[in-house]
C-alpha positions as CSV (number, residue, x, y, z in Angstrom):
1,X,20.6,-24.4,2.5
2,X,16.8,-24.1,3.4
3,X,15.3,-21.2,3.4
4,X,14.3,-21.6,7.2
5,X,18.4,-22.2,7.7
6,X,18.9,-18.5,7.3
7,X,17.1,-17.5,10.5
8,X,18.6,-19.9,12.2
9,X,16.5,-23.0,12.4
10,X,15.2,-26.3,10.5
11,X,12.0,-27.9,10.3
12,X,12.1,-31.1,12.3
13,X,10.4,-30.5,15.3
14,X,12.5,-32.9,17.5
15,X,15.1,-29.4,17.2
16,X,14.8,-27.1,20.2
17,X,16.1,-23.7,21.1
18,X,16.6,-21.0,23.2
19,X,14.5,-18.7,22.5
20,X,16.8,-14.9,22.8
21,X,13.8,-13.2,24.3
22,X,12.1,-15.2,26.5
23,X,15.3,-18.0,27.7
24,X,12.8,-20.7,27.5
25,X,13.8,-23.9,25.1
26,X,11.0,-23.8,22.4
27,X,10.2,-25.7,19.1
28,X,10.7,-23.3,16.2
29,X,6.9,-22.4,16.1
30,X,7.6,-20.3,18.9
31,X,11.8,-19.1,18.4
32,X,11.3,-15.5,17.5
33,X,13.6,-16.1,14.4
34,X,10.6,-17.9,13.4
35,X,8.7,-14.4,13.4
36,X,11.4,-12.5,11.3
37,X,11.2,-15.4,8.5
38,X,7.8,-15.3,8.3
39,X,8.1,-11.8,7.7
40,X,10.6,-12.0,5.3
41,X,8.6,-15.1,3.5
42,X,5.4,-12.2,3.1
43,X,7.4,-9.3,2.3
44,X,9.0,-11.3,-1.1
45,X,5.7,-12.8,-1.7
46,X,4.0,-9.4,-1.8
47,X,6.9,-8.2,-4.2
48,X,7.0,-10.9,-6.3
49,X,10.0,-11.9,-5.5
50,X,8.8,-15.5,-4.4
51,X,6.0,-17.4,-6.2
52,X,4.2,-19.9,-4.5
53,X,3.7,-23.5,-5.9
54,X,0.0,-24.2,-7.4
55,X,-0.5,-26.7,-4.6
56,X,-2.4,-28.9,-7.4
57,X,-0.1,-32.0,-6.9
58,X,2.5,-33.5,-4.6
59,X,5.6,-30.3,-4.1
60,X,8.1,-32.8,-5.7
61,X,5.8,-32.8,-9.1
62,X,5.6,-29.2,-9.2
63,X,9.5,-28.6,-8.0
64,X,10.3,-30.7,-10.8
65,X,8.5,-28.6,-13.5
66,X,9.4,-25.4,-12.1
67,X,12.6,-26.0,-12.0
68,X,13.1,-27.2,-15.5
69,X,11.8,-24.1,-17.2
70,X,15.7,-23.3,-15.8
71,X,13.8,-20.0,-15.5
72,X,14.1,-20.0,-11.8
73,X,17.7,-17.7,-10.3
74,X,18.1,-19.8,-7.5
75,X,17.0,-23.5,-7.1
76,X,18.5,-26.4,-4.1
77,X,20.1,-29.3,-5.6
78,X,20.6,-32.3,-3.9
79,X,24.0,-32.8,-2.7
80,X,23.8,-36.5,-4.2
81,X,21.5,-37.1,-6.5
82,X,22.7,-35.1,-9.7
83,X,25.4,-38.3,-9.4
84,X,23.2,-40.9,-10.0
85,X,21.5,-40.1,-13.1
86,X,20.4,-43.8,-13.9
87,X,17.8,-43.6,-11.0
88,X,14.1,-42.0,-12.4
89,X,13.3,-40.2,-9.4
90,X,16.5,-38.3,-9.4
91,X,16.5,-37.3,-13.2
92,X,13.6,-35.1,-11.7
93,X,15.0,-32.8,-9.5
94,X,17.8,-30.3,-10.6
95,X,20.2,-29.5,-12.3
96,X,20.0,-33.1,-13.9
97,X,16.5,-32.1,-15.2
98,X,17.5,-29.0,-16.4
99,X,20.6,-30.5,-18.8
100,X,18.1,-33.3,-19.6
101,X,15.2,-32.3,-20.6
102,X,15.8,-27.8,-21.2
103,X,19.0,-27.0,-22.2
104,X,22.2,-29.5,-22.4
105,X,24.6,-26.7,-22.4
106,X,23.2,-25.2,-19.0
107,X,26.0,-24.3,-16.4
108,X,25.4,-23.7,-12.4
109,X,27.0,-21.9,-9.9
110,X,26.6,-24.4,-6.8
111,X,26.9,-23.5,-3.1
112,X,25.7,-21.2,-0.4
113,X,24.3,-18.1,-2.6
114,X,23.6,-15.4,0.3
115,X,22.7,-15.7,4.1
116,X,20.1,-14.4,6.3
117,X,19.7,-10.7,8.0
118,X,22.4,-12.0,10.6
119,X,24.6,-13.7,8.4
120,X,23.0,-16.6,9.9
121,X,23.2,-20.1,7.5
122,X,22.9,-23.5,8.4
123,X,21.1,-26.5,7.7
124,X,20.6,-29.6,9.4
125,X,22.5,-32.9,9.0
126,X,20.6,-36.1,7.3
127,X,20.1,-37.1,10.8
128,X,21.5,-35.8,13.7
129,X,23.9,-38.3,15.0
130,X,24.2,-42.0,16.2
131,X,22.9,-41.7,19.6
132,X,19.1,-41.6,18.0
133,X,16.7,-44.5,18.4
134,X,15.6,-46.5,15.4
135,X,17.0,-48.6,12.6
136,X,20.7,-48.1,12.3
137,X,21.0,-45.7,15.6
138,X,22.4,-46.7,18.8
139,X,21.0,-49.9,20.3
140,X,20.1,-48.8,23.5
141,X,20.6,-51.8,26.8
142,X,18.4,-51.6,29.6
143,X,19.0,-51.3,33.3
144,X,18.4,-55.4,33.6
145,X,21.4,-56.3,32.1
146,X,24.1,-57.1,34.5
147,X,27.7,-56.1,34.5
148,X,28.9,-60.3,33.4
149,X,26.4,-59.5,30.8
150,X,27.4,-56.2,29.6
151,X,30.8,-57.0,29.6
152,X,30.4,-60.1,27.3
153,X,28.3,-58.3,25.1
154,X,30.8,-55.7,24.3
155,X,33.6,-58.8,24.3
156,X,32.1,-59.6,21.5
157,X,31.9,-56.5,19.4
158,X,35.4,-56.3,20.4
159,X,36.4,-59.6,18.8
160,X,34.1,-59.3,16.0
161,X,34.6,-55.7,15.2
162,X,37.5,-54.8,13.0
163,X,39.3,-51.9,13.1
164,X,42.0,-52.0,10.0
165,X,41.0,-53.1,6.5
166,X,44.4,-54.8,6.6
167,X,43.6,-57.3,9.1
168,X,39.8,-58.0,8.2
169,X,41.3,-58.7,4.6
170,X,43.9,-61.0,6.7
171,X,41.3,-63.3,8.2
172,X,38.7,-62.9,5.2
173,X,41.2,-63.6,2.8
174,X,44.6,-64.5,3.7
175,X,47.7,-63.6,3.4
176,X,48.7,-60.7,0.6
177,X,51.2,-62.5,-1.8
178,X,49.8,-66.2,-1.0
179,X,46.3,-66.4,-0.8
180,X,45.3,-62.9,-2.9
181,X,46.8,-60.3,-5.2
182,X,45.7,-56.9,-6.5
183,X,45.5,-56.4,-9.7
184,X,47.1,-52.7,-9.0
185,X,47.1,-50.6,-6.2
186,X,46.0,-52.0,-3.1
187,X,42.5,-51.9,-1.7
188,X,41.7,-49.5,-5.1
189,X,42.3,-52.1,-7.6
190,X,40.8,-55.4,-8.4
191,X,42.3,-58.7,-5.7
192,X,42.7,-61.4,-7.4
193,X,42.4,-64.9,-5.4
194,X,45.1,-67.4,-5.9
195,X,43.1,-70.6,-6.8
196,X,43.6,-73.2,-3.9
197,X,45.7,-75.9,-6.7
198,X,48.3,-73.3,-7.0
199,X,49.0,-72.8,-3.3
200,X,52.1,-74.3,-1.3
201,X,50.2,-77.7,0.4
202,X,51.0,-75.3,4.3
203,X,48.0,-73.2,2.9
204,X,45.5,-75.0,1.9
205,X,42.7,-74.8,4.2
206,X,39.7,-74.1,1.9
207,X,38.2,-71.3,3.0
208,X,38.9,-69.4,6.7
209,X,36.2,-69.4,8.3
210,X,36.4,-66.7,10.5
211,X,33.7,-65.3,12.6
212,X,33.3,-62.0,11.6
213,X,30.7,-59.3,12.8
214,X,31.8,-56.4,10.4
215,X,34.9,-53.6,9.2
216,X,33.1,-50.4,8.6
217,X,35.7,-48.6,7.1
218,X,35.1,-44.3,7.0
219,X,33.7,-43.9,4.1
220,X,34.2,-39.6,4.9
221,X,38.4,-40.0,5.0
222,X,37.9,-42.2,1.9
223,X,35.9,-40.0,0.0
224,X,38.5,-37.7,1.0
225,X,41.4,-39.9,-0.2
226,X,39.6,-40.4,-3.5
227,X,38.8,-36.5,-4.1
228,X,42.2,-35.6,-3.3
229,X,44.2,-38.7,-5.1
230,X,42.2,-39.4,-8.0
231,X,40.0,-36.6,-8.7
232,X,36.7,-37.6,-7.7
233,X,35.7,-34.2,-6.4
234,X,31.6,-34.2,-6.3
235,X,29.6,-32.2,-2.9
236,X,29.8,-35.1,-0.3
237,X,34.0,-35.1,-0.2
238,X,34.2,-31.3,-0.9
239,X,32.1,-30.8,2.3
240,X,34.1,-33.1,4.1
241,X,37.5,-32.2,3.2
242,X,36.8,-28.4,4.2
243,X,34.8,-29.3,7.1
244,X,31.5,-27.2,5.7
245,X,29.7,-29.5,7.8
246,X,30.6,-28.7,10.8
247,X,30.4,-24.7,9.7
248,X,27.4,-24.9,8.8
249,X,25.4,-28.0,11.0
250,X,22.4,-26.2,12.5
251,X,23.1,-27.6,16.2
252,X,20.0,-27.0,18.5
253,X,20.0,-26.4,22.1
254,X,18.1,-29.8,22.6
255,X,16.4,-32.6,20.5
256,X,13.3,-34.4,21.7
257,X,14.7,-38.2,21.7
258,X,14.5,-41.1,24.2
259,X,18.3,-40.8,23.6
260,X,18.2,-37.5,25.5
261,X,15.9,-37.7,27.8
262,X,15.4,-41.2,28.5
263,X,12.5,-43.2,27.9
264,X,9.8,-42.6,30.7
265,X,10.9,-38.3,30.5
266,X,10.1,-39.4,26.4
267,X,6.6,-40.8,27.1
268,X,5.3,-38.5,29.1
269,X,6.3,-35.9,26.2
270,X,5.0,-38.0,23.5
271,X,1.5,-38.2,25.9
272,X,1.6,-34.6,26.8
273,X,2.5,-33.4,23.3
274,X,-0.3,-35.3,21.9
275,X,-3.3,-33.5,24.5
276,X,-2.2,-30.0,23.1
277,X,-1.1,-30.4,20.0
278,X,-4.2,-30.1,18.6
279,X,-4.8,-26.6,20.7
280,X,-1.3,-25.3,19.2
281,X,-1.7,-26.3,16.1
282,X,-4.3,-24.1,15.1
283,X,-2.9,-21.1,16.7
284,X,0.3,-21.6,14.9
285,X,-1.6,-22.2,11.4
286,X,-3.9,-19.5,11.6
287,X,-0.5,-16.9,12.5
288,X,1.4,-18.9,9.5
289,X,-1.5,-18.8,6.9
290,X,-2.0,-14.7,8.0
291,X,1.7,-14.3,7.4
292,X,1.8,-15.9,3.9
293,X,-1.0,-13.8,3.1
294,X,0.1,-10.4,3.8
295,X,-2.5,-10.1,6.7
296,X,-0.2,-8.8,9.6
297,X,0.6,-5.1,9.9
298,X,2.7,-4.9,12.6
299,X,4.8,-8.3,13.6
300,X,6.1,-7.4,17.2
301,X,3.0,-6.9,18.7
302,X,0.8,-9.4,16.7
303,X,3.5,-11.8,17.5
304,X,3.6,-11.5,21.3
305,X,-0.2,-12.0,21.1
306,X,0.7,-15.1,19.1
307,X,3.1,-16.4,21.7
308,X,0.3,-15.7,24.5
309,X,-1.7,-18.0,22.9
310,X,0.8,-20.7,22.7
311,X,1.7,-20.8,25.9
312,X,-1.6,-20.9,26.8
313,X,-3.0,-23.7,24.5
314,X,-0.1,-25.8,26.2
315,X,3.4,-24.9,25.2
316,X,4.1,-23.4,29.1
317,X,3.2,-27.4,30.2
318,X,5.6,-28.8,27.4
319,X,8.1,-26.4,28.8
320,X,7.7,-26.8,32.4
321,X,7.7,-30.7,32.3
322,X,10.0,-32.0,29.7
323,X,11.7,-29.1,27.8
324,X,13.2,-27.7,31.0
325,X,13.1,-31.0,32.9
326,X,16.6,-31.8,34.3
327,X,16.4,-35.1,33.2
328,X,16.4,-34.2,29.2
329,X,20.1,-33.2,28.8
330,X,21.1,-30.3,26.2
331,X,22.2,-31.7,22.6
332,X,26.1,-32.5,22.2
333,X,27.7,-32.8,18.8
334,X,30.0,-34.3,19.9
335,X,33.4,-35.3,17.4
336,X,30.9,-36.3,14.8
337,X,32.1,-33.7,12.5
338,X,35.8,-34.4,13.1
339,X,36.1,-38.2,13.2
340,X,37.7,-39.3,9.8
């Protein structure tokens, strides 16, 4: 978890919330949980509890060398790459780095060590669902394209879209027992092709040929599978086979995405957004950097100074014209936790 993730938000700033003072939906620079980490970010660097980086060289450089010492009590590992130790980048970050390169015999303690004032702990997911623009999101079809159209477009993922590993293998490769064999169990072990001289004259037909788009099989039920049958526990299946995801997905009350709010609503913010952002910007680094440096005495009131300012460098526009704009729906997770 991330340190922001015990107050209840993350740092993208597509994630929105209600804000439990004022009701509006506000980017975390203005969510009074903000406020309360911030003060709890000064008060342990004032008691030494937290040590700033030297700020010298990239964070990842300094991460890495701090971390190794294996002189730090809590560190964030990367739920996947202490796995793949062949990769250089990843032999950086810990614990790898730590049994590499400090002390071989080093053992962790891994998962969520303590939560915030509220109990509060979440993080958010690698992204936050399929219905997001971009490479490998949802392909989004325009108001042009006809019903005949539409319909023969989705025809066609229909008929090119498998659903069963057993039947994609039946048109990729045959038929089990004629035209393939595993070398063990099936779909685990090795499948062995029949070579085409050995097969009865009825099924010899070179190769199939069949026009197929894709199988995406779940890769979270076979993690899963694999944990549970085999012993191949490591973080990814864990979290998925005790749904820790779900528990602990931050969810915000609305993300800032053509997918949500459509694509004109999505201009104007990305127009509007870009004439104050400058304006709140400042105020929000110059109440950060005072924070960090043990500068504010009293939090409540300098912080509803701070929010003044805000809302009048532009976040009241923001709010009034996209963030509460009917048109930008509120964030629905949906059954992407649940799906298997």
């Amino acid at each position: 978890m991330t340190q922001t993730g015990l107050f209840g938000f993350v740092h993208r700033t597509e994630y929105l919330y209600k804000d439990p003072v004022t009701g509006n939906v506000v980017p975390s620079y203005a969510y009074t949980p903000y406020r309360d980490y911030l003060q709890w970010i000064s008060n342990n660097l004032q008691k030494g509890y937290m040590k700033k980086l030297p700020g010298q060289q990239s964070w990842i450089v300094e991460f890495s060398a701090a971390t190794q010492s294996n002189k730090v009590g809590i560190i964030q590992a990367n739920g996947d790459r202490y796995l793949a130790l062949n990769s250089e980048e990843n032999r950086t970050y810990p614990p790898q780095n730590i049994l590499l390169n400090t002390d071989e015999n080093a053992r962790f303690v891994m998962g969520p060590i303590f939560r915030g004032p509220d109990g509060t702990l979440v993080d958010m997911t690698y992204d936050i669902d399929p219905y997001g623009t971009g490479t490998y999101r949802v392909q989004m079809i325009g108001a042009q394209v006809d019903d005949a159209k539409l319909e023969r477009i989705f025809a066609i993922l229909q008929y090119t879209t498998f659903h069963s590993q057993e039947i994609w293998y039946r048109y990729k490769y045959g038929i089990e027992g004629i035209h393939y064999k595993w070398s063990g169990e099936p779909y685990v072990s090795t499948l062995i092709a029949t070579p085409t001289a050995e097969l009865p004259p009825e099924y010899r037909g070179g190769s199939l040929n069949v026009f197929g788009l894709w199988y995406y099989p779940s890769t979270v039920q076979k993690q899963i599978d694999n944990a549970v049958k085999y012993g191949f526990w490591a973080y990814m299946p864990f979290m998925h086979a005790y749904g820790l995801f779900e528990k602990y997905a931050m969810n915000p009350e609305k993300f800032a995405s053509a997918a949500y709010m459509g694509y004109d609503l999505y201009d104007k913010y990305m127009e509007l957004n870009a004439e104050v952002k400058p304006q709140i910007d400042a105020v929000v680094k110059d109440f950060k950097n005072r924070a960090l440096n043990g500068e504010i005495a009293d939090y409540n009131s300098e912080w509803a100074q701070y929010i003044d300012q805000l809302y009048a460098a532009g976040l009241q526009k923001l709010i009034d014209e996209v963030f509460h704009n009917p048109e930008f729906v509120k964030y629905d997770s949906g059954d992407k936790f649940s799906l298997r």
